[in-house]
Structures are given as C-alpha cells and as structure tokens.
C-alpha positions in Angstrom: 7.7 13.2 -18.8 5.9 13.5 -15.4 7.3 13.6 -12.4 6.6 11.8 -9.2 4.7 14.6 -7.7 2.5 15.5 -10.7 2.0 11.4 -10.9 0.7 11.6 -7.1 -1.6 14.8 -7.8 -3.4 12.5 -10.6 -3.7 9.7 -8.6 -5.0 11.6 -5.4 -7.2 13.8 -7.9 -8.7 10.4 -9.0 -8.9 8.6 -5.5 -11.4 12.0 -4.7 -13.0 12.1 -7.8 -13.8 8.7 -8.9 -13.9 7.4 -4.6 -11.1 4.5 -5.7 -9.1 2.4 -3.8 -5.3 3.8 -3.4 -3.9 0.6 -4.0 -5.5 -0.1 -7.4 -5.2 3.3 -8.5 -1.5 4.2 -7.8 -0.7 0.6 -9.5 -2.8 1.5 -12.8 -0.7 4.9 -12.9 2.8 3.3 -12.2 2.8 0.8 -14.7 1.6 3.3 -17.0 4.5 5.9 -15.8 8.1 5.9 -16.8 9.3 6.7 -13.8 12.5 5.3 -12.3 12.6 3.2 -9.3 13.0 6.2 -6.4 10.8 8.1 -8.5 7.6 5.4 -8.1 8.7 5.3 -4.2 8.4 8.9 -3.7 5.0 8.4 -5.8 3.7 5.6 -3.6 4.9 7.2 -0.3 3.0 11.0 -1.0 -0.6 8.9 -2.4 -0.3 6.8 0.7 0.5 9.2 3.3 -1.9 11.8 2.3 -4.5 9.3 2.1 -4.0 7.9 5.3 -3.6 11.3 6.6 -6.2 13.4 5.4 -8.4 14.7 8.1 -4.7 15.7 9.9 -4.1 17.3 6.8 -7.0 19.7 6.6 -6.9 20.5 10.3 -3.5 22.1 9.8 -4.5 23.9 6.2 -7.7 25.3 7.9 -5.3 26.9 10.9 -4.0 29.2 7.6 -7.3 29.5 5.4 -9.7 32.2 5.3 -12.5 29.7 3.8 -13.4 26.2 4.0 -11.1 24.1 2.4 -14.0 22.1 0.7 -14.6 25.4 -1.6 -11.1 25.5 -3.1 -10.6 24.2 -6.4 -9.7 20.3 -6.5 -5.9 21.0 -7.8 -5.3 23.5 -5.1 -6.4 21.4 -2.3 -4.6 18.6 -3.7 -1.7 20.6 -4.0 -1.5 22.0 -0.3 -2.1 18.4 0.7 0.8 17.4 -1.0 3.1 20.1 -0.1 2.0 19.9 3.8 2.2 16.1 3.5 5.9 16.3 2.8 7.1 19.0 5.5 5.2 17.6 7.9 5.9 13.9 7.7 8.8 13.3 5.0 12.1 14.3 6.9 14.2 13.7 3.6 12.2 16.0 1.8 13.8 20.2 2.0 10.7 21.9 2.9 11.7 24.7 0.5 11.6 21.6 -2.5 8.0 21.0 -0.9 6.6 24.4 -0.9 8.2 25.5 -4.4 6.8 21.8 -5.9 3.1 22.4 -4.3 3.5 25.8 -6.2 4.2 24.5 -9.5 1.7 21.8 -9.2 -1.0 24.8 -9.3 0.8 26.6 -12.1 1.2 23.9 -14.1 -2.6 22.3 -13.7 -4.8 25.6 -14.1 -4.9 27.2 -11.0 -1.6 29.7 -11.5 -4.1 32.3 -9.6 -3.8 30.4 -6.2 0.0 30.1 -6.3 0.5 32.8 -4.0 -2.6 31.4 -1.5 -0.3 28.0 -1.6 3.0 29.5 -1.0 2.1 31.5 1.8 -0.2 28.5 3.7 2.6 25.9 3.1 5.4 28.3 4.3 3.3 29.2 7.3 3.1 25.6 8.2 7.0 24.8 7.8 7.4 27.6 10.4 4.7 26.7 13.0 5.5 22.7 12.4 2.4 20.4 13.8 -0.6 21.6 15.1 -3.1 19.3 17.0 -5.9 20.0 19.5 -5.4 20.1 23.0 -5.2 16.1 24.3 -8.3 16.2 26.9 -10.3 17.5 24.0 -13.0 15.4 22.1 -10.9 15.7 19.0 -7.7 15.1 19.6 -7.2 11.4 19.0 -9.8 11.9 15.5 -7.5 15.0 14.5 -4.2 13.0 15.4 -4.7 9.5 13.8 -6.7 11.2 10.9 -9.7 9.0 11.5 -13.6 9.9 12.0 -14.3 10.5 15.8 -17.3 8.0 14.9 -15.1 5.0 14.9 -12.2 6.6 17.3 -15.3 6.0 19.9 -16.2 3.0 18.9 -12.6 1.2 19.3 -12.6 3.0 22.7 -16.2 1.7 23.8 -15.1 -1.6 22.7 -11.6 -2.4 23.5 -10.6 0.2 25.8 -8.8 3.4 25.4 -5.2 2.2 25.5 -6.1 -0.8 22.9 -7.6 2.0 20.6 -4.8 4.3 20.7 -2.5 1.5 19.7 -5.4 0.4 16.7 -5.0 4.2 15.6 -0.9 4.3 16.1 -0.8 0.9 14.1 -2.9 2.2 11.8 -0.3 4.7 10.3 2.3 3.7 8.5 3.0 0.5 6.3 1.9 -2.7 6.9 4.7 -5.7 6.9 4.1 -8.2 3.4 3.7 -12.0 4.3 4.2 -15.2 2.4 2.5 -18.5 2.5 4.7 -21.5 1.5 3.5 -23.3 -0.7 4.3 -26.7 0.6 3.2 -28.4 -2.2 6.1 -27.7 -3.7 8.6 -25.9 -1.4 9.8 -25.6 2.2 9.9 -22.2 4.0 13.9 -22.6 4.4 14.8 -23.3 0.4 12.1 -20.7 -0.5 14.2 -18.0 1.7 17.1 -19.1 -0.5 15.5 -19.2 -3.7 14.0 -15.6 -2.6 17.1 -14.0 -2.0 18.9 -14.8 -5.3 15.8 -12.7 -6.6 16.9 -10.1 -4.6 14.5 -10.4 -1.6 15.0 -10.9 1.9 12.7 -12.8 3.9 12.7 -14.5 7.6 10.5 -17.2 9.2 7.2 -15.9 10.6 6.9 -16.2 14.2 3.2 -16.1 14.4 2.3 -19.1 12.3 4.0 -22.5 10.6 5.0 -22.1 6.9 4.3 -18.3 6.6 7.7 -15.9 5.9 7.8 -12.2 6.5 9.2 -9.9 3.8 11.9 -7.5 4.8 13.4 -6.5 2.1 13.1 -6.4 -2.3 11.6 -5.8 -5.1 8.4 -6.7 -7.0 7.0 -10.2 -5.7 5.1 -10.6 -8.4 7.9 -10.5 -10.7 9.9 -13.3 -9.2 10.4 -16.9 -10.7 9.8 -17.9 -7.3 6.4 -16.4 -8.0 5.7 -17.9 -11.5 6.7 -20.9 -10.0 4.3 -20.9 -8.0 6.1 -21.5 -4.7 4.3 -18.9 -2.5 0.9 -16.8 -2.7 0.7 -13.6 -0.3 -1.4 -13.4 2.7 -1.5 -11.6 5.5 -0.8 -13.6 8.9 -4.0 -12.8 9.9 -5.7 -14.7 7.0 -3.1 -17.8 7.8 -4.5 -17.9 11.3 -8.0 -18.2 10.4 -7.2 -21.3 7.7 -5.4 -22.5 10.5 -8.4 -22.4 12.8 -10.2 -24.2 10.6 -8.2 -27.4 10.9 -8.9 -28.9 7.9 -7.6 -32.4 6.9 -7.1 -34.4 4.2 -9.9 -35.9 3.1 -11.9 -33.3 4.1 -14.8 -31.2 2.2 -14.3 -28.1 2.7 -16.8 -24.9 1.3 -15.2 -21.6 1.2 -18.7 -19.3 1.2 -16.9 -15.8 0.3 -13.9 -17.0 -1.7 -12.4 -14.8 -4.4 -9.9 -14.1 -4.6 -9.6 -17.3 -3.1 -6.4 -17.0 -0.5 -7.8 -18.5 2.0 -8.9 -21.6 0.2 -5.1 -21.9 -1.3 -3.8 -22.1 2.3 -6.3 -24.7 3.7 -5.8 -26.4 0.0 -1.9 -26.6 1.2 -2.6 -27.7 4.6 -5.1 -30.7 3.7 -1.8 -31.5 1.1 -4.1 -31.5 -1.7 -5.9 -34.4 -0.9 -9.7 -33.8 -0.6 -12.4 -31.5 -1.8 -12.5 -27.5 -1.7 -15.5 -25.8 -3.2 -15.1 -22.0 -3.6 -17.8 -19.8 -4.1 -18.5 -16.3 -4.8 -21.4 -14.4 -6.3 -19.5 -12.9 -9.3 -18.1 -15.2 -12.2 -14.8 -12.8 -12.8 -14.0 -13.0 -9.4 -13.7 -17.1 -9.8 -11.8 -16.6 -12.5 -8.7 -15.2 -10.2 -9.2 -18.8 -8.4 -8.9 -20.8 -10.5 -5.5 -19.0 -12.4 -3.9 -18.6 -8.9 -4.5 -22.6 -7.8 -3.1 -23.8 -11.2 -0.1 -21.4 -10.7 -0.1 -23.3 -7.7 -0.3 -26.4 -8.9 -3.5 -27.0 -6.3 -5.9 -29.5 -8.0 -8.6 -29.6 -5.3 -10.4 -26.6 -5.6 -13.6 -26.7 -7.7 -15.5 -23.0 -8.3 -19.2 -22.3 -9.2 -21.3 -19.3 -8.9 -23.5 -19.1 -5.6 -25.1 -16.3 -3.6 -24.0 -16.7 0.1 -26.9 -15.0 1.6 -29.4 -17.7 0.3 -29.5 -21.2 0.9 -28.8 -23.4 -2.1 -29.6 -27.2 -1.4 -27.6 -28.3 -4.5 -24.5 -27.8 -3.3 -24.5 -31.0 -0.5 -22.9 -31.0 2.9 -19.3 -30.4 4.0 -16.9 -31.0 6.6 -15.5 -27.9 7.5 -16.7 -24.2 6.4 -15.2 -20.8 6.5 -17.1 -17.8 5.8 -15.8 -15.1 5.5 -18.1 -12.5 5.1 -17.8 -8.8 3.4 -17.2 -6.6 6.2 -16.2 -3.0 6.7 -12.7 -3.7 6.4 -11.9 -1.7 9.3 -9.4 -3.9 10.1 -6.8 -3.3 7.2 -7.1 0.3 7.2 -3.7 0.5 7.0 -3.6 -1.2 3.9 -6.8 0.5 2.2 -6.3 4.1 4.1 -9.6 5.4 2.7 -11.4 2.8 4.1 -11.1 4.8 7.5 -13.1 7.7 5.9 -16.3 5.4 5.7 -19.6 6.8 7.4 -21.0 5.0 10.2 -24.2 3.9 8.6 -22.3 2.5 5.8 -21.0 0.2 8.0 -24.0 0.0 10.2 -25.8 -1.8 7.1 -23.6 -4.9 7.0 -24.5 -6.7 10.1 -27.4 -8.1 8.4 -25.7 -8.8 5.4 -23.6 -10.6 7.7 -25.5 -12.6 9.6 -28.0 -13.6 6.8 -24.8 -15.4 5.4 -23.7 -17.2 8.6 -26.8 -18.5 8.7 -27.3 -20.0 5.2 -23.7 -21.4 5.4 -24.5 -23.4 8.4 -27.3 -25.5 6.7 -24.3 -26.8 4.5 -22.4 -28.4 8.1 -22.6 -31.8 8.8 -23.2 -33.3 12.4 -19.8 -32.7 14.1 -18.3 -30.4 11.6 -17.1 -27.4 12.5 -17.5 -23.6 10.6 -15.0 -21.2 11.5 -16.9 -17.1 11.1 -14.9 -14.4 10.0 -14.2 -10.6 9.1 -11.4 -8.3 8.6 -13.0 -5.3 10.6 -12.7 -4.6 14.1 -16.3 -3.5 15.1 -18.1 -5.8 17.8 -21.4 -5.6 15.7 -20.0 -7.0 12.6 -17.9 -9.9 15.0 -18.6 -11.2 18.5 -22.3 -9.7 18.2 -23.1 -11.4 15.4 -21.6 -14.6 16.9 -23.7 -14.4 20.7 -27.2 -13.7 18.2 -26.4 -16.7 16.5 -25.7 -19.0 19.3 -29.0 -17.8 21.3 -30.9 -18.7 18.2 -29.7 -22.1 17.7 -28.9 -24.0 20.3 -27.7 -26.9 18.0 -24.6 -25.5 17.5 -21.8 -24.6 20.4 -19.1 -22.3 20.6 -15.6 -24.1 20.0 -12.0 -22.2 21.0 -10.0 -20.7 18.2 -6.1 -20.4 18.3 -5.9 -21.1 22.0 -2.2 -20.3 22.0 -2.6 -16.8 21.2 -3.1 -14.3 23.5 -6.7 -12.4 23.7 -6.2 -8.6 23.7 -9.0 -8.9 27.3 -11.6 -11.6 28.4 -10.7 -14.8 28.0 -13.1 -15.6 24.9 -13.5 -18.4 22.7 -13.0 -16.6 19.6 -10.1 -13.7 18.9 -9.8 -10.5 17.8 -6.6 -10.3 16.2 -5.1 -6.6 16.3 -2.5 -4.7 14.5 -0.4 -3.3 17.4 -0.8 -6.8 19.7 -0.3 -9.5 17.1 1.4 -7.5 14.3 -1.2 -8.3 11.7 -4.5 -7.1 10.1 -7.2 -6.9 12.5 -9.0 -9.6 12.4 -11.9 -11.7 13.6 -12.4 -15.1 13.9 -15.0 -17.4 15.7 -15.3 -21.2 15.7 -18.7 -23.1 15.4 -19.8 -27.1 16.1 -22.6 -28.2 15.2 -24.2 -30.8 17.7 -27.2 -32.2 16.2 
C-alpha cells in the first residue's frame, strides 16, 4: 500500500504535469487511497504546502544546486520539494524522517541515481534552516510569500504596502470553512447542536446573520446534517455579496454566472423561497450541480437554462434584482486554490473584457429601480473598481448605490468594498452595487 508521501509525490507530479487544481486532484487520489485518517492529513498538508510554497521552495533548493532546477528530472524535483517542504515548515516532522523519505521517494520512482544529489541538498538545508533575500531587496516579499513579483506589485500599487503584506501573510496557510443555514429548514442554534452530535464543532459567525464557522470535525459532506439538507458551504465573503443584494420575497432575481449555484441558494433562503430565481450558466453540466444542491435543499424557486452571459438574450425578460458574478482571476482565494497565485500576468490581463462585456449585457435584463450587485473573487483593481468607474462614465442611467455600509473599507471611503483576507477574515472579494435610474 502507498504511503502518504508517495500519495503526495503523485498528486504534486500530476498538479505539474496535467496544470490541475490541488483541491480536485488530492480529493480524486484520497478517495481512491486506503490511507488512514492521519495518514490523508499528512497527504493533504505536504500537496498544499508545497503548492502554496513553491517559488520559496526553489529559492532554497537553488542555494545547494549546481544547475537549474527546471532540468532535474520531475521525481527528483518533486522529491526535494517534498523533503525541504517538511524541515522547513512541518515542526512535527524529524528532519532526519524528511531527508531519508525524500531519498526513498527517488529510489523507489526511477531516479535511484540522484539519491545522493537529494540527500546531500536536503541535509544542507536542515543545517542552514531558511534562507530569504535581503528585505530592501526587489525580491524579498515574491521569494517570501512564494508569489510572482508581478502581482506582489500590483497589491502594493493598489492597496498599499502594509495591506499587501497582510494579502501575502493571509495568503499562507488554511482558510477557515463556513456554513450557510439553511433557514428553510433549520436555525443556526439547533444546527450547532445537530452538528456536534456528528462530531463537528461550529460557532456563530460574526461577520454575517445565519452563517456558522467550522472549528472543528470531520467530513461535512458526510453528515446527515448535510443529506438533510440543512446547510450548503460558502465562504463569508459569498454571504456578503447575497446580502448586498437585498433581495425579497417576491422578487425576480437572475443569477448571470451561477453554477455551482451558492450564491443563488443563499439569496433563495433569504427571499424564504417565495419568488423567482433564474440561474444561468453557459455549460449544461454545470446546471446540473444546481439543480441537485436546491432539491437537497428543499429550494423550489430556482429555475436553470443555458445562456451565454456575454451576449444579450431578449428572451429571458426583466428582473428585479441581478448578481453577476463574473469569472475572474481568482486572485482572491489563493489560499484556497494555491496555484492560482502562479498565473502570468497576461492571463489575467485578458479578463477585463470578458468582464465587462458581461456587466453590460446583464444590465439590459434590470428593470427601472432595480438594482444589480457586480462581483469577483480577485483582488486586482482592473478586474473590480475599474471596471465599475468605465461603466458608470458610459451610462449615465445608472448610479452607484453603497454596499454593506457597516463594514469597514480597507481605505477611501467607497461605495463598493473590497473585502480582504487579513481585514475581514474572508476570501478577497469584490463587490459593487448598481441602480438603474431610467
């Protein structure tokens, strides 16, 4: 049987190879896996960490390497990743177990001939510890926070340098699990109850009304507080921006970017099922996960179709209130998705378009007085509050309306927010609010 190291050196092997998301591929592997319970842990913890921590990673191997590390053999530079991973950042870990692990991991994966190179790089870095650049140098918050010095300028153009240290800080690490009640059925204070007999400890938000914050358990998924359909997950962030819609019941509501359909669940609770929800998304599978989720949820207001969000579609009719939220960079929840931090900057830089071709089709669906509420999980003023001021100088029918006015701004005193990790203890996240006047 595997163990949990060989288990993360095929995962981390596959994340490289195949360019897939950590999350999805370390869940395919571990329900495959027979691993036990601390076993899967250890898993999770070494794909995660080396993920997140790559670029630091390779800074310290390079200190020890006579050649680039991009001409090594995949299993060896997966294996000194590994092994420098775990005496570097896993205090539980012996660093003789790590070195002597890393070592087998080549043997036993066709590179026996670069034991030796891994032995003596790992053991050089248990003896020497952490090594970063100096801290006035251009590097040395990129080499750190194991992020591209591309966007480690961009957060400090944009929000400053102390609010970009804390985006990078935050950005390491695991991100706390949230709950939405589903009030349909349940109250936040018997689902805490019912929770804990499953084994899983979970407290009152403090950030938003009907939302609990996990502390403590097992798989949520596995509950029969889940089957029951008494919560969905969501990040706090996502909460916020149903809440800013301020939907009612009654309302018609169009999600624009729906699957897999959160968002519209939330708003579906807080209208108490009474009204109209249409949720879109340009791929038919994708509607699919809607529309099992709501009847797990016992929602009956949410109707899904096929639609294109970037082009107008005059058969669809008008609505009340509107989010859109738009595909993005992501670089918001790169905690959650740690490869997402390794992007290249014109990958992002093609999306604003995108983007705003969407806001702009979704608004012809607003009726007079409604209000749209514009949205992204990324942190990157071209993909948010640019996007928003273009907008408003080219349509003066529309106005600007506050968002979340109880929650402090991380500077100017703005209509719309950027939520952040290390201020509001959630994704970062955007969201603007839009009335239409005429």
């Amino acid at each position: 049987m595997k163990n949990s190291r060989q288990t993360a050196f095929e995962i981390l092997n596959k994340i490289q190879r195949d360019a897939s998301y950590s999350n999805l591929a370390l869940d395919a592997a571990l329900n495959d896996s027979q691993l036990d319970t601390n076993n899967k842990a250890l898993t999770s913890a070494i794909v995660y960490g080396v993920t997140e921590r790559l670029l630091t990673l390779d800074y310290q191997l390079q200190k020890y390497l006579t050649q680039p590390i991009k001409k090594l053999k995949p299993q060896v530079i997966t294996s000194l990743r590994i092994g420098a991973y775990q005496i570097l950042y896993m205090d539980k870990i012996p660093q003789s177990a790590a070195v002597n692990e890393s070592v087998e991991l080549v043997k036993k994966n066709g590179a026996s001939y670069a034991s030796g190179l891994v032995n003596a790089v790992l053991r050089k870095i248990a003896k020497n510890g952490e090594i970063l650049p100096d801290e006035n140098s251009d590097d040395y918050l990129s080499v750190k926070f194991s992020c591209p010095k591309w966007l480690t300028d961009m957060w400090i153009n944009a929000y400053g340098r102390e609010n970009a240290v804390g985006l990078l800080s935050s950005s390491i690490g695991s991100a706390p699990t949230s709950l939405r009640v589903n009030t349909l059925r349940t109250t936040p204070e018997v689902l805490i109850n019912k929770l804990s007999d499953d084994g899983i400890k979970a407290v009152l938000s403090e950030s938003v009304e009907n939302a609990l914050t996990v502390e403590s358990g097992g798989a949520l998924h596995k509950t029969e507080c889940y089957n029951n359909g008494l919560f969905h997950v969501q990040d706090i962030a996502s909460q916020l921006c149903c809440k800013a819609l301020e939907a009612e019941p009654g309302d018609t509501v169009f999600d624009i970017c729906s699957a897999p359909g959160g968002k519209a669940f939330t708003v579906a609770e807080i209208m108490r099922n009474n009204g109209v929800i249409k949720s879109f998304d340009i791929y038919a599978s994708r509607l699919n996960l809607i529309d099992e989720a709501a009847e797990r949820l016992g929602i009956g207001i949410i109707d899904t179709a096929v639609n294109d969000g970037s082009k107008y579609n005059g058969k669809l009719g008008f609505a009340d209130k509107i989010l859109c939220d738009v595909p993005c960079s992501g670089l918001g929840v790169i905690r959650k998705k740690p490869e997402i931090r390794y992007k290249n900057a014109s990958s992002v830089d093609k999306l604003p378009d995108l983007q705003y071709s969407i806001l702009c089709s979704s608004v012809k669906y607003l009726k007079v007085g409604g209000k749209i509420i514009y949205s992204t999980c990324s942190l990157n003023p071209d993909e948010n509050e640019n996007i928003i001021k273009r907008f408003l100088s080219e349509h003066p029918e529309f106005e600007s309306v506050r968002v979340l006015g109880d929650i402090p701004r991380y500077a100017e005193d703005t209509d719309y927010i950027s939520l952040m990790p290390h201020i509001h203890n959630c994704d970062g996240f955007f969201i603007a609010g839009l009335k239409r006047l005429s």
